[in-house]
ZAVO-355977 format. One line per 4 residues: for each residue z, x, y of C-alpha. Coordinates in steps of 0.02 Angstrom, whole numbers, plus 50000, padded with zeros to 5 digits. Example, Ala and Ser with C-alpha at 12.3 -4.5 7.8 and 13.67 -1.06 7.14 Angstrom:
// residues 2
50390,50615,49775  50357,50684,49947
// end
This chain:
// residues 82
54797,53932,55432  54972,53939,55458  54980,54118,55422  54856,54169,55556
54928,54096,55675  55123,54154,55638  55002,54327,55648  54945,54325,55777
55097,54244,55883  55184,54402,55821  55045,54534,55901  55069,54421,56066
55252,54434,56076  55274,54645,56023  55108,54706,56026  54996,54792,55880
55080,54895,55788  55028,55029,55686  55035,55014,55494  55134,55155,55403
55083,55333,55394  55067,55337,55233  54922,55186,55258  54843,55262,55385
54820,55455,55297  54616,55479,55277  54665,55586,55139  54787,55502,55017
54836,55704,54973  54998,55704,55065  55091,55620,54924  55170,55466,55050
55056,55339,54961  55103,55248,54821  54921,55175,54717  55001,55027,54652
54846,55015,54514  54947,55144,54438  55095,55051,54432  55149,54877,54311
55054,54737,54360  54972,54824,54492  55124,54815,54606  55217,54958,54719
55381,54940,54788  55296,55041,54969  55332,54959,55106  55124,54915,55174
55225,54811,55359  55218,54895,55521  55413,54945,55563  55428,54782,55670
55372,54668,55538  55464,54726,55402  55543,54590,55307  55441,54447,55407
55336,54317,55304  55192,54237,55360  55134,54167,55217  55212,54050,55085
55113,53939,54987  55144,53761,54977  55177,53628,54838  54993,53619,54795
54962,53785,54757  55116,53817,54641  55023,53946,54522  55006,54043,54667
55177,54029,54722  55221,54079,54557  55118,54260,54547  55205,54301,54729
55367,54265,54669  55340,54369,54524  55265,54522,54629  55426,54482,54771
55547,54502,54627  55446,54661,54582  55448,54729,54729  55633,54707,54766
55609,54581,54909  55645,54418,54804
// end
């Protein structure tokens, strides 16, 4: 729930913002998006934030869900954003 709401507090203080070109392309032919089921474990290094929440977490699991905190560690690290 946490998540949500650190969501939706964001879109309240700057607005929707529009995802990335290269997510919002009908086509997928331009060459901006990266499949990541192409890719190692299913993972791209494309940035999929809108410009203004680049960087900005609003999830992190908590002690009881450690295997999950594992497998987004592991896709953080391969996605450079450890």
């Amino acid at each position: 729930k946490r998540a949500i709401f650190a969501a939706r507090e964001q879109i309240r203080e700057r607005g929707a913002e529009l995802p990335p070109r290269h997510l919002r392309s009908s086509t997928r032919s331009d060459g901006g998006y990266d499949n990541p089921h192409g890719r190692p474990g299913h993972v791209s290094p494309q940035e999929l934030m809108p410009d203004g929440a680049i960087g900005t977490r609003f999830y992190e699991p908590d002690e009881a869900e450690p295997a999950l905190q594992a497998k987004l560690e592991q896709v953080r690290r391969a996605r450079g954003r450890a």
